[in-house]
N, C-alpha and C positions, 0 to 999 in steps of 0.2 A: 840349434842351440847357440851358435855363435850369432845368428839375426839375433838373437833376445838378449844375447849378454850385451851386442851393440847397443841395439833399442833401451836398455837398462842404464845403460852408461849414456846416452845420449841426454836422456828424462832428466837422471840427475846433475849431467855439465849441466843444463839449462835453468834448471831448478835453483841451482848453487849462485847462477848467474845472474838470475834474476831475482834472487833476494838478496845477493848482495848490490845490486843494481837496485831495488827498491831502498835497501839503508841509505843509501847514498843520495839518493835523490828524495827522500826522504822530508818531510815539512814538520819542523817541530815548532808551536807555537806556546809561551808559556806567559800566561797576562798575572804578574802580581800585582800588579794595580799603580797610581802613582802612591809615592812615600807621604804618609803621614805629615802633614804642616803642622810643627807645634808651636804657638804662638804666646808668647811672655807678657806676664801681665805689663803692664806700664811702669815707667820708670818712676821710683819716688824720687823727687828731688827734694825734700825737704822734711823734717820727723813729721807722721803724722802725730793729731790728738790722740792717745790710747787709752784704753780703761781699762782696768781688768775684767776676766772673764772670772766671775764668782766660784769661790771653791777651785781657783787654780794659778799657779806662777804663767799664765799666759797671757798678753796682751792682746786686744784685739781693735782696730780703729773703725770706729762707725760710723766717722764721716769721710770714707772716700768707698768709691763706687765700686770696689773687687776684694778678695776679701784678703786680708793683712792682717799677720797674728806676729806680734815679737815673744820671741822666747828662748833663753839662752844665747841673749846678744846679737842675736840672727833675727833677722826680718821673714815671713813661710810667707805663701801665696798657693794656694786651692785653685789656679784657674784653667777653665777649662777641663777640669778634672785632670788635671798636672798638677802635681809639685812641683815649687821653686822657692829657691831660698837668696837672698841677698846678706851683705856682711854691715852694708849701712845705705844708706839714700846717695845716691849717684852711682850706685852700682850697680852693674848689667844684675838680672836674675838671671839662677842656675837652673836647669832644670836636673831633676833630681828623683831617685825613685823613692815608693811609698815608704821601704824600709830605713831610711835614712832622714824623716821625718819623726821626728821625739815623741811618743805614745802622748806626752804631755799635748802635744798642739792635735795631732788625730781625734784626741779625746775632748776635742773642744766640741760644746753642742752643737746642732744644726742652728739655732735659734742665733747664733752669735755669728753662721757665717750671713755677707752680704750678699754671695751670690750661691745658693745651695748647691750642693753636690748633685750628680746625677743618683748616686746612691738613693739621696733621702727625696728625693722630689714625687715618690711614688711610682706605685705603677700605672701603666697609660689606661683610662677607662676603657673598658673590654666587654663592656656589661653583666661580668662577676660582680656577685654581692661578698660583704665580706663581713664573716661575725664578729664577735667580742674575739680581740686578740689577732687579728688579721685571717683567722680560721677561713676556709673557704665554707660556704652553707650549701 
């Protein structure tokens, strides 16, 4: 009885030792990837041409290449599928979240931005048909 209560005690020192000898030597590798790059539209340095966007207090300029909506004295930018906002031309953009973007400018059509959202550019062709009302058939 006393070989087996050693033998018992032996099992578990080694047992005890060697997992905590395995934590310790232990290899954790954890890959979150590199950080997001978010990249600001262009600087205005100068007011653009603006129009209105029909049926709304929102400006939008059609002759520069990213898309630029004034509204409530503040200058938005859509790019990259980032908000940023500006206070006037020579000012850095912010970036900024969706919620903090006026329903008024969100609510601007597709048609009026210059560079579509990811949103509205569709889905990627997959060889789905698709009925009246985007239904699947």
């Amino acid at each position: 009885m006393n070989r087996q209560r050693m033998l018992a005690l032996l099992v578990a020192g080694v047992s005890i030792g060697l997992s905590s000898g395995a934590a310790v030597a232990g290899d954790v590798t954890v890959n979150i990837g590199a950080p997001a790059v978010v990249v600001a539209p262009p600087m205005i340095t100068t007011p653009p041409q603006l129009v209105v966007v029909p049926g709304s207090a929102v400006y939008t300029a059609p002759h520069v290449d990213f898309n630029i909506f004034l509204f409530g004295g503040k200058y938005w930018s859509l790019h990259n599928d980032v908000w940023f906002v500006t206070s006037r031309p020579g000012a850095r953009w912010t970036k900024v979240a969706v919620t903090a973007v006026p329903h008024e400018v969100r609510g601007v059509p597709v048609a009026y931005y210059k560079v579509k959202p990811k949103h509205a550019k569709g889905p990627k062709h997959d060889g789905e048909h698709r009925g009246k009302g985007g239904k699947h058939r």
